[in-house]
C-alpha positions as CSV (number, residue, x, y, z in Angstrom):
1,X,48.4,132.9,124.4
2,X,50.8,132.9,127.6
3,X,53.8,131.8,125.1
4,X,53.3,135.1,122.9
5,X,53.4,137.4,126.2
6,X,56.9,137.3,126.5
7,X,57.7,138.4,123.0
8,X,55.3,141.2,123.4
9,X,56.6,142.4,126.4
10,X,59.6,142.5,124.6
11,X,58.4,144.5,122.0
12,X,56.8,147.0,124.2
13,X,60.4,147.7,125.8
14,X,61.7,148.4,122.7
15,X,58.7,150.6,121.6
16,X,58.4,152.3,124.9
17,X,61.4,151.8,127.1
18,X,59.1,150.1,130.2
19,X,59.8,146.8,132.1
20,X,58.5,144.4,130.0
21,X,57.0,142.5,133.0
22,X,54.8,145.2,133.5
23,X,53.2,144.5,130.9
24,X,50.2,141.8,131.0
25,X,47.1,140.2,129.2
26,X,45.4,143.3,130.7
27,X,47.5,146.2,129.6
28,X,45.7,149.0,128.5
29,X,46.9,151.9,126.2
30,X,46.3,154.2,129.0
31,X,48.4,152.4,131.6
32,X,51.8,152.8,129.1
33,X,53.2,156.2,128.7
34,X,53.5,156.7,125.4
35,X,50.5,154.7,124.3
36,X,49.4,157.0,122.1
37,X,48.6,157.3,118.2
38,X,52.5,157.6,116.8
39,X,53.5,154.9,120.3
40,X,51.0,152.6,118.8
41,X,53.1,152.7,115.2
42,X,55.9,152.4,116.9
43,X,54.3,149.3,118.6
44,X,53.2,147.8,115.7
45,X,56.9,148.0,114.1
46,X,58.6,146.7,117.2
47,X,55.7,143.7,116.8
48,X,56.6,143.3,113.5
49,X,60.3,143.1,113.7
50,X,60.3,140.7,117.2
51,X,57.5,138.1,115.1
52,X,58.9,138.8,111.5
53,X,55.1,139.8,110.5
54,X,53.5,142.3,108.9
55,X,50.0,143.9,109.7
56,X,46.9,144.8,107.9
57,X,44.8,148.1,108.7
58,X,42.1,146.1,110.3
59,X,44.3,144.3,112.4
60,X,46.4,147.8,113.8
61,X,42.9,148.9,114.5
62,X,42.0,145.9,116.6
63,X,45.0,146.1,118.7
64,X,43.2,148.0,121.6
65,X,44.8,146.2,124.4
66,X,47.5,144.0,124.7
67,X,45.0,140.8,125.2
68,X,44.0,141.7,121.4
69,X,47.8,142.2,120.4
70,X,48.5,138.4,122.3
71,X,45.3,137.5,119.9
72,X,46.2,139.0,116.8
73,X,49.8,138.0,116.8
74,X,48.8,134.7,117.3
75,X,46.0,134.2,114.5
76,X,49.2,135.3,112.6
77,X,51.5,133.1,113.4
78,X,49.2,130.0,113.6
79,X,49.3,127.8,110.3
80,X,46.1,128.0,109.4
81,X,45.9,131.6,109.5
């Protein structure tokens, strides 16, 4: 999960323009300005174009925090997903 962070982080500073270190396992959508309904699909584009991945409605839901973005991301890029 750790090894994701770094590319989420990154993908948060291009959705959102913030350090990316600020950004951790316990990030919520309240602590990122921005964070909001259209800043989430821009999140979810930046996440797609950093992992080369594409996501489901389910999943966007589910991506409440950035714990369940590390998650999510992961399940994805796992082969057995």
């Amino acid at each position: 999960m750790q090894d994701l962070l770094p590319r989420v982080q990154k993908a948060f500073h291009a959705a959102f323009d913030v350090d990316p270190q600020s950004i951790t396992l316990a990030t919520q959508p309240d602590d990122v300005r921005g964070w909001d309904s259209m800043g989430h699909v821009s999140l979810a584009s930046s996440l797609e174009r950093e992992f080369n991945i594409t996501f489901d409605v389910d999943e966007l839901m589910a991506m409440e925090n950035v714990r369940e973005i590390v998650r999510i991301v992961g399940a994805k890029l796992s082969p057995s997903a």
